[in-house]
C-alpha positions as protocol buffer text, in pm:
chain_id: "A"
residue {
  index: 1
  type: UNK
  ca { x: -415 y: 1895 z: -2074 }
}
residue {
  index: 2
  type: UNK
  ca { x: -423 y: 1591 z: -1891 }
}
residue {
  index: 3
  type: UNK
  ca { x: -396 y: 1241 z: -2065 }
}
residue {
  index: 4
  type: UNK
  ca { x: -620 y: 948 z: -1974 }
}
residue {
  index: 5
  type: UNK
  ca { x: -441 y: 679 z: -1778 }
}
residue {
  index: 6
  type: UNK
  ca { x: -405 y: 431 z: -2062 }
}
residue {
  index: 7
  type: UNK
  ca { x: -195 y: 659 z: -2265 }
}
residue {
  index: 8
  type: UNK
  ca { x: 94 y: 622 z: -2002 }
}
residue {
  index: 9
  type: UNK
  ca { x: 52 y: 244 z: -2043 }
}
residue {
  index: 10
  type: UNK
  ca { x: 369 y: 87 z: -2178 }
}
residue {
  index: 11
  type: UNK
  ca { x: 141 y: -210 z: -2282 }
}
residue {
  index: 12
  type: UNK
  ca { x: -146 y: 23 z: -2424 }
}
residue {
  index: 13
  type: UNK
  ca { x: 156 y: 196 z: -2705 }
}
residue {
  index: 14
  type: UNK
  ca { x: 324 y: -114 z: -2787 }
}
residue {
  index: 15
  type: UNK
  ca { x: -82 y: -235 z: -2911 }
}
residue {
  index: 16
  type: UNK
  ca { x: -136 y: 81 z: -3064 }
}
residue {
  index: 17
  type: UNK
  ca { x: 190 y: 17 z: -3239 }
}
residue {
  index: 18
  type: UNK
  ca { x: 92 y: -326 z: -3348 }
}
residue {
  index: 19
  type: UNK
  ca { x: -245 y: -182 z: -3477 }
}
residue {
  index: 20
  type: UNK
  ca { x: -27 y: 12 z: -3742 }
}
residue {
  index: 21
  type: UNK
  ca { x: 147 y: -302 z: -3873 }
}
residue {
  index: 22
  type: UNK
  ca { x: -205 y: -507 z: -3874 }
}
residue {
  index: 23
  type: UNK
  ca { x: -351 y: -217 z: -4054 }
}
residue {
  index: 24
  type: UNK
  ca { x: -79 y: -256 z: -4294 }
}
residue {
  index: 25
  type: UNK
  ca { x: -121 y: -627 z: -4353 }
}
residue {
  index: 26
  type: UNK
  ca { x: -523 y: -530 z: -4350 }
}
residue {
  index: 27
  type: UNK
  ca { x: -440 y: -297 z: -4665 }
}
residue {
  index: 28
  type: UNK
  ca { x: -270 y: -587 z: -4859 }
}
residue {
  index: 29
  type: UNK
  ca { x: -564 y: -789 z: -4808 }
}
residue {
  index: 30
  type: UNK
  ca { x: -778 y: -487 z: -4924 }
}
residue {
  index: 31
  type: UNK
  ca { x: -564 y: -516 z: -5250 }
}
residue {
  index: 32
  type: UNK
  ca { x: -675 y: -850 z: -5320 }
}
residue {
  index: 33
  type: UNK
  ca { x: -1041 y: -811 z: -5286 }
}
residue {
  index: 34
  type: UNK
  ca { x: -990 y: -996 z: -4962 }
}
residue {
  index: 35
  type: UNK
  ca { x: -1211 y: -670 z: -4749 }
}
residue {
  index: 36
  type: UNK
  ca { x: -1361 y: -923 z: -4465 }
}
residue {
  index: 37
  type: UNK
  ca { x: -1059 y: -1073 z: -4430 }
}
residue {
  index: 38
  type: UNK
  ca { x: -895 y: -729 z: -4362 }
}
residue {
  index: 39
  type: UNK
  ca { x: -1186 y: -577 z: -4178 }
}
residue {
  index: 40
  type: UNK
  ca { x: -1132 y: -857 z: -3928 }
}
residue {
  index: 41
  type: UNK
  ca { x: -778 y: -826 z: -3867 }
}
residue {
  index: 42
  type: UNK
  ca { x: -829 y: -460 z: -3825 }
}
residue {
  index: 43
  type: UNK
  ca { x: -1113 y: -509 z: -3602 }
}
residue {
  index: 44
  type: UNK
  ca { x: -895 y: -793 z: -3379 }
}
residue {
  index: 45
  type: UNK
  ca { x: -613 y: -513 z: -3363 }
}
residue {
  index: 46
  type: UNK
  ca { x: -830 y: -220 z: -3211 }
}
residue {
  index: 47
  type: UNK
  ca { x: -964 y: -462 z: -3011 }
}
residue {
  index: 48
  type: UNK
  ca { x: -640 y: -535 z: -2850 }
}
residue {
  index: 49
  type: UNK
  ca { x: -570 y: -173 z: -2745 }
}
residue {
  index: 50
  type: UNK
  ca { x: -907 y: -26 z: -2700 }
}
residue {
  index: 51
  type: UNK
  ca { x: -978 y: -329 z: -2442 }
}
residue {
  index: 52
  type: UNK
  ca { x: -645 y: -206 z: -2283 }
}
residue {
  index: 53
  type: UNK
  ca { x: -769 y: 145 z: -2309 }
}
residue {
  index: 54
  type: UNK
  ca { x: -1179 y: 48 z: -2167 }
}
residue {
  index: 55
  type: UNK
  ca { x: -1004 y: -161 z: -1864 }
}
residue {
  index: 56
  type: UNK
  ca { x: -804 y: 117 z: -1780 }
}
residue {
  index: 57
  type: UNK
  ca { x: -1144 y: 317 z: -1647 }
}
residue {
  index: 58
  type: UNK
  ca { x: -1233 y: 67 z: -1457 }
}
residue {
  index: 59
  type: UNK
  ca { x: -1314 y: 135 z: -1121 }
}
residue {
  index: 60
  type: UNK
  ca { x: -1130 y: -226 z: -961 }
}
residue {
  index: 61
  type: UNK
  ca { x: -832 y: -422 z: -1061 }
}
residue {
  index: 62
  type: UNK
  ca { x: -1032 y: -742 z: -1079 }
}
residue {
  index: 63
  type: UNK
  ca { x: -1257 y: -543 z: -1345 }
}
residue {
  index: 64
  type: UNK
  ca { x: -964 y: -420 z: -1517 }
}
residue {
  index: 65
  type: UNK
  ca { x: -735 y: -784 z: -1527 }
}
residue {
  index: 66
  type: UNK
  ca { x: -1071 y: -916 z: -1701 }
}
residue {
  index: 67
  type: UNK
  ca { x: -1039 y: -684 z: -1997 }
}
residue {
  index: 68
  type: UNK
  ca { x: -703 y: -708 z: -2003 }
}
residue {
  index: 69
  type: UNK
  ca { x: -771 y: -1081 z: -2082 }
}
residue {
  index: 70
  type: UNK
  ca { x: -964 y: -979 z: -2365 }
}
residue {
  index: 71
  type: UNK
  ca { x: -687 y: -752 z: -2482 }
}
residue {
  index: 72
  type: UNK
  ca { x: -465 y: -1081 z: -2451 }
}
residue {
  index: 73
  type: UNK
  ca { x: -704 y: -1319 z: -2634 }
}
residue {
  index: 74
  type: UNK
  ca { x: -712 y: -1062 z: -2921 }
}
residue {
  index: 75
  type: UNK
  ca { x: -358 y: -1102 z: -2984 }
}
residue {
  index: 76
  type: UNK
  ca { x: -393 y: -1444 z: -3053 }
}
residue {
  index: 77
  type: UNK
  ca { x: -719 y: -1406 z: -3261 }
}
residue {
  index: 78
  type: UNK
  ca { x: -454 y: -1177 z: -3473 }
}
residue {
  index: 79
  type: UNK
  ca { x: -214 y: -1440 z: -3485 }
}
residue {
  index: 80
  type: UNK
  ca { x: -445 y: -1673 z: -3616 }
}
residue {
  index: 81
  type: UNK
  ca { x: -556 y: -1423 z: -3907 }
}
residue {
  index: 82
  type: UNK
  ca { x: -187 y: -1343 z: -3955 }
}
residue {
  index: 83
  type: UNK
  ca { x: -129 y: -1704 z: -4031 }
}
residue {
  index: 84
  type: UNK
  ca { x: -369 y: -1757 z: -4235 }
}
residue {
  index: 85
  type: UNK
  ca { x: -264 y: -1452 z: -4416 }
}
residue {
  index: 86
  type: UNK
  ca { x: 64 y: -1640 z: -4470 }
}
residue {
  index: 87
  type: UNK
  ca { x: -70 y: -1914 z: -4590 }
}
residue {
  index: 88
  type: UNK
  ca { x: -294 y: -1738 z: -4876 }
}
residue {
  index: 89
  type: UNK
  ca { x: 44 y: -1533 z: -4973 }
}
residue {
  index: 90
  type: UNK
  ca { x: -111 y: -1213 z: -4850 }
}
residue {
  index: 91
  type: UNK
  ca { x: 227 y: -1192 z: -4636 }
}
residue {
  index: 92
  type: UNK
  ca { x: 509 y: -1343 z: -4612 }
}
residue {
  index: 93
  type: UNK
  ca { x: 707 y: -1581 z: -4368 }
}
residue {
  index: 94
  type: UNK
  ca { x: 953 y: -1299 z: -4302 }
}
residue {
  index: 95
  type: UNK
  ca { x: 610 y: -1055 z: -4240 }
}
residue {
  index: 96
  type: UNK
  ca { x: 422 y: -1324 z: -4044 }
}
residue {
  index: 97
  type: UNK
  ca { x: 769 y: -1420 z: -3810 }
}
residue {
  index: 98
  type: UNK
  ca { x: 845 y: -1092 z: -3770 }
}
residue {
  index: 99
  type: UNK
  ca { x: 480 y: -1014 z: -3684 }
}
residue {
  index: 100
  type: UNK
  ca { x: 428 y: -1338 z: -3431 }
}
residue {
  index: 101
  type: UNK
  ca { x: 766 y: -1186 z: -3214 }
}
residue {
  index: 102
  type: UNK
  ca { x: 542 y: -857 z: -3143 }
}
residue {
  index: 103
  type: UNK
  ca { x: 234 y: -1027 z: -3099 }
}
residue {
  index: 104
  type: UNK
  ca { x: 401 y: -1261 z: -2817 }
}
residue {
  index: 105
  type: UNK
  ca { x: 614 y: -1012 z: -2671 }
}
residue {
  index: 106
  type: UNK
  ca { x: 283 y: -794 z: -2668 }
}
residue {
  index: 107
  type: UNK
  ca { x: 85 y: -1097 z: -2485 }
}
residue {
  index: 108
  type: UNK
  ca { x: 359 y: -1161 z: -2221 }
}
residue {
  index: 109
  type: UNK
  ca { x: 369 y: -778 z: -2088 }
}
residue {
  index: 110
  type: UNK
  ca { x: -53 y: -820 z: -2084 }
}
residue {
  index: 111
  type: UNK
  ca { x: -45 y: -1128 z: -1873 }
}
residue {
  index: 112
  type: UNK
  ca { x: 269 y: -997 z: -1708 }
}
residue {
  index: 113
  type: UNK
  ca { x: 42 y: -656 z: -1628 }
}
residue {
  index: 114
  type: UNK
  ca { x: -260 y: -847 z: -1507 }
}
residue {
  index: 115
  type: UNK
  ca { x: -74 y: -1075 z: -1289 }
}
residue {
  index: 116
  type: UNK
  ca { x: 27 y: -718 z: -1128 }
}
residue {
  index: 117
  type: UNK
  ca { x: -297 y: -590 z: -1021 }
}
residue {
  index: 118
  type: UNK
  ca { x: -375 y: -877 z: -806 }
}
């Protein structure tokens, strides 16, 4: 069987990879009653990979580098809810640091991508 093009993405697995950890800081929140706050970090983290994923079908570059951008601003939407999972002890430092090193080595290889379809 043949696999869509995103799936040979090196940029669409590392999100999908992400997406696991987020889910697993989404479950903590789930622990403590905290479901919106966890519904929108696991909605930030598909959104990462399935705009990687969408782009992919597009029929130009310049269609595709514009939802890679969304991909790339939905990394930093995470970060934001991944600090402010820090702060309300959800995580921890070592969590969030660790965390914020994927999430920026994960928007570097987007930009890094879009740059390369111009």
């Amino acid at each position: 069987m043949e696999d869509f093009r995103f799936e040979k993405l090196d940029i669409w697995k590392e999100a999908v990879l992400v997406s696991d950890l987020l889910f697993d800081f989404s479950d903590k929140a789930d622990e403590k009653k905290l479901f919106r706050f966890a519904e929108q970090l696991r909605a930030a983290g598909m959104s990462i990979s399935n705009n990687i994923a969408e782009g992919s079908g597009s029929s130009s570059d310049k269609e595709f580098a514009s939802f890679l951008n969304i991909a790339r601003l939905s990394v930093f939407e995470c970060a934001n809810i991944i600090h402010i999972f820090c702060r309300r002890k959800i995580i921890t430092s070592a969590e969030k640091d660790q965390l914020y090193l994927k999430l920026i080595s994960l928007s570097k290889k987007i930009t890094n991508f879009r740059k390369s379809l111009k």
